[in-house]
N, C-alpha and C positions, 0 to 999 in steps of 0.2 A: 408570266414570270418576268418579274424586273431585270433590263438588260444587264442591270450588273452583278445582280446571281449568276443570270449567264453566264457569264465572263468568269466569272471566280469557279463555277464548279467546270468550265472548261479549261481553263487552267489548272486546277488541280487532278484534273484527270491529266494531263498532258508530265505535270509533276510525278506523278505515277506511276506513270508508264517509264519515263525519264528514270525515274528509280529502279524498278525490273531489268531493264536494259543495265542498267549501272552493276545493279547484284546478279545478272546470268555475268557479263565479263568479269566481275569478279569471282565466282564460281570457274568460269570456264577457262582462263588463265591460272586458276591456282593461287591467288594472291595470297601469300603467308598461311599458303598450306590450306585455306579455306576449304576447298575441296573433299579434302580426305575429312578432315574435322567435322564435315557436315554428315556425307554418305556413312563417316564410322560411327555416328552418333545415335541413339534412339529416339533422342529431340531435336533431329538435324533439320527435320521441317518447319518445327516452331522458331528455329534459329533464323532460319532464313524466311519466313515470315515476319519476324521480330526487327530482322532487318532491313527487309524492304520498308517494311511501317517505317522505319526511324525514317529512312534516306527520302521514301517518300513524301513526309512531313516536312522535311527538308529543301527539296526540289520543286514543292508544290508552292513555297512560300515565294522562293527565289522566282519561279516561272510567276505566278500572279504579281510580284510586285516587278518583275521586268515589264510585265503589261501592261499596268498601269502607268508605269513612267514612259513607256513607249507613247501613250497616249497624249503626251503633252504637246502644246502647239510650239511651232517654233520661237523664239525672240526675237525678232528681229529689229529692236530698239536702238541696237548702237555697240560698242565695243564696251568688252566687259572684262571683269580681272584685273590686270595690273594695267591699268589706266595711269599715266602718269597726269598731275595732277598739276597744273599753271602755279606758279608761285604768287603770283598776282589776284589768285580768287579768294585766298584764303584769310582771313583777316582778325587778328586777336580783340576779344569782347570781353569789359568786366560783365561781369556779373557779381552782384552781390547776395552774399548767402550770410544768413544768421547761424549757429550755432546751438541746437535746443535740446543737446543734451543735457543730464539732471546736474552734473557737475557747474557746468558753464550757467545751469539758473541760480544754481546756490553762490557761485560767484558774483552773480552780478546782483544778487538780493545782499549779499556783504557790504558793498559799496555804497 
């Protein structure tokens, strides 16, 4: 299996699990009454499978794309961002540019 299946089905296992953990504390502290709403419900288990799926999906993206970007090698080219910039390097250039819009041809077919 290619190492970067690897990497993606263990990080989303890792998102998964991160999600469970996520919805037992929110069960287990009662967040907005979660609790009772679940245990009083007759779909209180597809609720909170419904849930973790979501959070999971969620978590699982978050966790692979932090991996990936973990993955990146350092820069170490030079100072980056708000670089102030010499006033001396900068130097204004014509350029010249035609105009070929349909207007600007039908004007100069006039003349």
């Amino acid at each position: 299996m290619p190492k970067l299946i690897k990497l993606y089905i263990r990080n989303v296992l890792i998102g998964f699990a991160i999600a469970a953990a996520f919805v037992a504390m929110l069960l287990w502290f009662n967040v907005m009454n979660l609790w009772h709403l679940v245990s009083g419900s007759d779909v209180g288990i597809l609720a909170v499978v419904v849930l973790w799926f979501a959070h999971g999906i969620v978590f699982a993206g978050v966790q692979f794309a932090w991996a990936v970007m973990a993955m990146a090698e350092p820069d170490d080219s030079g100072p980056r961002g708000n670089t102030p910039v010499r006033s001396g390097e900068l130097r204004p250039v014509m350029v010249p540019a035609e105009d070929t819009s349909k207007r600007a041809r039908r004007l100069h077919r006039r003349r």
